[in-house]
N, C-alpha and C positions, 0 to 999 in steps of 0.2 A: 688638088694642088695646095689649098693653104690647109687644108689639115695636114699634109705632110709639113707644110713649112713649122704650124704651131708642134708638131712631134720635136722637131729639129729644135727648136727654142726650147722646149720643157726637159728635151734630154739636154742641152748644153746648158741649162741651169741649174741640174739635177747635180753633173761634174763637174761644176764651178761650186755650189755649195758643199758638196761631198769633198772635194781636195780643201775648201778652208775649213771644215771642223775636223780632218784627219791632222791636218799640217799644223795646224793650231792646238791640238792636244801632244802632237811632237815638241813644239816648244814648253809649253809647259811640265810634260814630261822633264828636257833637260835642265829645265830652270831647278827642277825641284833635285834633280842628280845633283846640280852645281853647288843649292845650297846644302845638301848631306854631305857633299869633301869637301864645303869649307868649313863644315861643322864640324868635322871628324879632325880637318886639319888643325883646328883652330883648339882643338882638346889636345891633339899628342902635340904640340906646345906648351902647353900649362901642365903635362903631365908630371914632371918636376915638383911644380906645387903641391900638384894632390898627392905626391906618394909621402911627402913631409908633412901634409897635414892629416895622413892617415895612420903616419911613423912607419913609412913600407909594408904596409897592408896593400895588399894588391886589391883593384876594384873594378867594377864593370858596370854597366846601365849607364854611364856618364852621358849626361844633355844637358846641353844650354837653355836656362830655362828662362833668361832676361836679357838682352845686351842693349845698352842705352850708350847713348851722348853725353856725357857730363855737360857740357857745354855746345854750341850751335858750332862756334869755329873753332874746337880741341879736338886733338888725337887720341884725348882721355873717355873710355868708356867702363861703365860699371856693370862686370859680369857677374851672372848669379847661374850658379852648375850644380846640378846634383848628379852626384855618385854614392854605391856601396860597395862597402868594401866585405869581402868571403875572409873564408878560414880554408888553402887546402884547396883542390880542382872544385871551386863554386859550392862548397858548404858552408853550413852554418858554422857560426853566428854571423849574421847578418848586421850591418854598421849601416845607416843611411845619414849623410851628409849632406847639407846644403852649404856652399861658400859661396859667399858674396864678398867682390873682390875689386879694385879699381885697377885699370892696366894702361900705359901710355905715357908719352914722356912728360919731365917732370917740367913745372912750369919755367921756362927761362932755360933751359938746359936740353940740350942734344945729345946727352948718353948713350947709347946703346948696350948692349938690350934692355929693355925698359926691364924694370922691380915691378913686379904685380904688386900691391898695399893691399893686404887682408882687410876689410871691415867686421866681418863677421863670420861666423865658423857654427851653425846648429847642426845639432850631431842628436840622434837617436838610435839607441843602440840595442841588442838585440832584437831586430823585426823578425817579423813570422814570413817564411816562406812566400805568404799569400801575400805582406804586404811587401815584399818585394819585389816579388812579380807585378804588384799593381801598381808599383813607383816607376818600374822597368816598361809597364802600359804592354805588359803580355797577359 
């Protein structure tokens, strides 16, 4: 009788461990969906930006590779994105960009839609195949 009972205990603790490491890699799963569309979202908004600082070069690999705080209580954050830009359906010449950029409203003012502020713009230009693919982290 209590070896039946200790079976009954080791299996319902078997199913109480087993449902929280399944249910628990479900969330983290979605967390990490949530944060790649608001990544993605957060890029075709600025896409504007980058096609002017590419001068309408079309480009692809774009990641956000920094996003900070300016400040503890502002809506001003400084984003740092790298993209490359092709020649043609994803040929060479190969352009790779880093912009670093401030976006948010301006201090004392309620405008809408906020002016992204360029700080900086490094550009290196024709990369090799390989190093695009390894900025792209294929």
């Amino acid at each position: 009788m209590e070896d039946s009972f200790m079976k009954k205990i080791l299996l319902a603790f078997t199913v109480f461990l087993l449902t929280f490491i399944f249910s628990s890699n479900v969330f983290a799963t979605q967390a990490s969906k949530n944060n790649a569309y608001l990544e993605e979202t957060l890029l075709a908004h600025y896409s504007p930006l980058f096609l002017e600082i590419t001068k309408g070069q079309p480009y692809y690999c774009e990641k956000i590779i920094s996003l900070t705080r300016i400040k503890d209580n502002s809506n001003q954050h400084r984003i740092t994105v790298q993209l490359i830009t092709f020649n043609g359906p994803h040929n060479p010449p190969y352009d790779l960009f880093i912009v670093d950029f401030i976006d948010g409203p301006s201090i004392g003012s309620n405008n809408y839609p906020y002016k992204a502020k360029i700080i900086k713009i490094d550009s290196k230009m024709n990369i090799s195949i390989d190093e695009a693919k390894k900025s792209c982290g294929k």
